[in-house]
C-alpha positions as CSV (number, residue, x, y, z in Angstrom):
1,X,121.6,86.1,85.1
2,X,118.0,84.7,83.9
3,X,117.5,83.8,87.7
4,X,118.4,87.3,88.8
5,X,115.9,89.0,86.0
6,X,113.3,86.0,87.1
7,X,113.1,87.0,90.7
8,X,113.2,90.6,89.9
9,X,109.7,90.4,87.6
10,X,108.7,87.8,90.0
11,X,109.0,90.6,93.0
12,X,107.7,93.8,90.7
13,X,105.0,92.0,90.1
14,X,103.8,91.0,93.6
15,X,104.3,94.8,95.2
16,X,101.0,95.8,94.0
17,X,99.4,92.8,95.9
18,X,101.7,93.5,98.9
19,X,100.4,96.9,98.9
20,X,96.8,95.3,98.7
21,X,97.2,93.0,101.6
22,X,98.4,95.9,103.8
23,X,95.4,98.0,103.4
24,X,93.5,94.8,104.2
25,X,95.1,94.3,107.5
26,X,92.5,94.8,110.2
27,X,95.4,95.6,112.7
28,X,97.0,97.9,110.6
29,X,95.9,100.6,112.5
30,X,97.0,99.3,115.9
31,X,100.3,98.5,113.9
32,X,101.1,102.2,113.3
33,X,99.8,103.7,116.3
34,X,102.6,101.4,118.3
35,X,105.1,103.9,116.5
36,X,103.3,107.3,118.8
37,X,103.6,104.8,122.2
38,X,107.2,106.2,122.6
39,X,105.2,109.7,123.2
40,X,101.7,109.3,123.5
41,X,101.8,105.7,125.5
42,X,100.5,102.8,124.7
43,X,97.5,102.8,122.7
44,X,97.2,106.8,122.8
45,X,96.8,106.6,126.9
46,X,99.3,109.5,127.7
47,X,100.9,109.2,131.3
48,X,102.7,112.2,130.9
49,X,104.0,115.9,129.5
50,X,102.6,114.4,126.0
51,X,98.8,114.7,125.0
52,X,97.1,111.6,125.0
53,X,95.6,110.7,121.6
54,X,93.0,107.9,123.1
55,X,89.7,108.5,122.1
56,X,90.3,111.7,120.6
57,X,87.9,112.5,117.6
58,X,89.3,110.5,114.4
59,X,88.6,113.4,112.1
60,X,90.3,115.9,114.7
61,X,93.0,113.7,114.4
62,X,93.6,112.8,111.1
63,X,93.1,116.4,110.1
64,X,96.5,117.2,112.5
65,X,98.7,114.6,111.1
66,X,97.9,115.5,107.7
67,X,98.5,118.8,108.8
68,X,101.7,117.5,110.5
69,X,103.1,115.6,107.5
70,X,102.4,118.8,104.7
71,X,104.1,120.9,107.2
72,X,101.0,123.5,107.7
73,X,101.6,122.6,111.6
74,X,104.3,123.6,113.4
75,X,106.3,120.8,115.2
76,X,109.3,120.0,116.8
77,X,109.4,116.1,115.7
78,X,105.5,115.4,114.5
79,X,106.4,116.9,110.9
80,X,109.1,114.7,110.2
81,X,107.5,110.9,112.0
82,X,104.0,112.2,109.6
83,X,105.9,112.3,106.5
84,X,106.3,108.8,105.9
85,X,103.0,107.8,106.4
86,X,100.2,107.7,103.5
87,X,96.8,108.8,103.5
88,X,95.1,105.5,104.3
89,X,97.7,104.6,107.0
90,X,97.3,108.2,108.4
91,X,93.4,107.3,108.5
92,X,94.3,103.7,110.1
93,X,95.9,105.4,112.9
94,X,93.3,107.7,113.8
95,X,90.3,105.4,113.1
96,X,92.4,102.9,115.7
97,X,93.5,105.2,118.5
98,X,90.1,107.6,118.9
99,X,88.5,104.1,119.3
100,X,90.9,103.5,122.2
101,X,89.7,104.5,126.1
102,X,91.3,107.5,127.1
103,X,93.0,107.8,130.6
């Protein structure tokens, strides 16, 4: 039981420094924006019926998937994928895939 309650504080008190380290990552960005390849392609480079995201303007694009994720932009999918991402990693996967070459 005192094992069980040690590794419990143990881990409550290392998710704040987990959450730390992930905003750190510099391939965050490239991380997340492998989740949009199914669609989009790799790295944003569309090959085809989906608009490609590489090299699109990062403010353009952040605005959409916010707009996505609080549901003041209609979608058949994008609403739901944009909901589980926050702020900062929304930001990480524009700032990565408008620095990408488009097709």
């Amino acid at each position: 039981m005192n094992r069980t309650l040690l590794l419990a504080a143990l881990f409550l008190a290392a998710a704040p420094l987990a959450a730390q380290a992930q905003s750190a990552d510099p391939n965050l960005g490239r991380m997340l924006a492998s989740n949009c390849a199914n669609c989009h392609g790799t790295n944003g480079a569309s090959v085809g019926g989906m608009p490609g995201l590489a090299g699109r303007p990062r403010a353009e694009m952040l605005q959409m998937l916010r707009e996505y994720r609080d549901g003041k932009r209609p979608a058949t999918i994008m609403h739901q994928l944009a909901k589980g991402y926050s702020d900062a990693q929304l930001e990480a996967v524009s700032a990565f895939l408008s620095a990408q070459k488009p097709n």
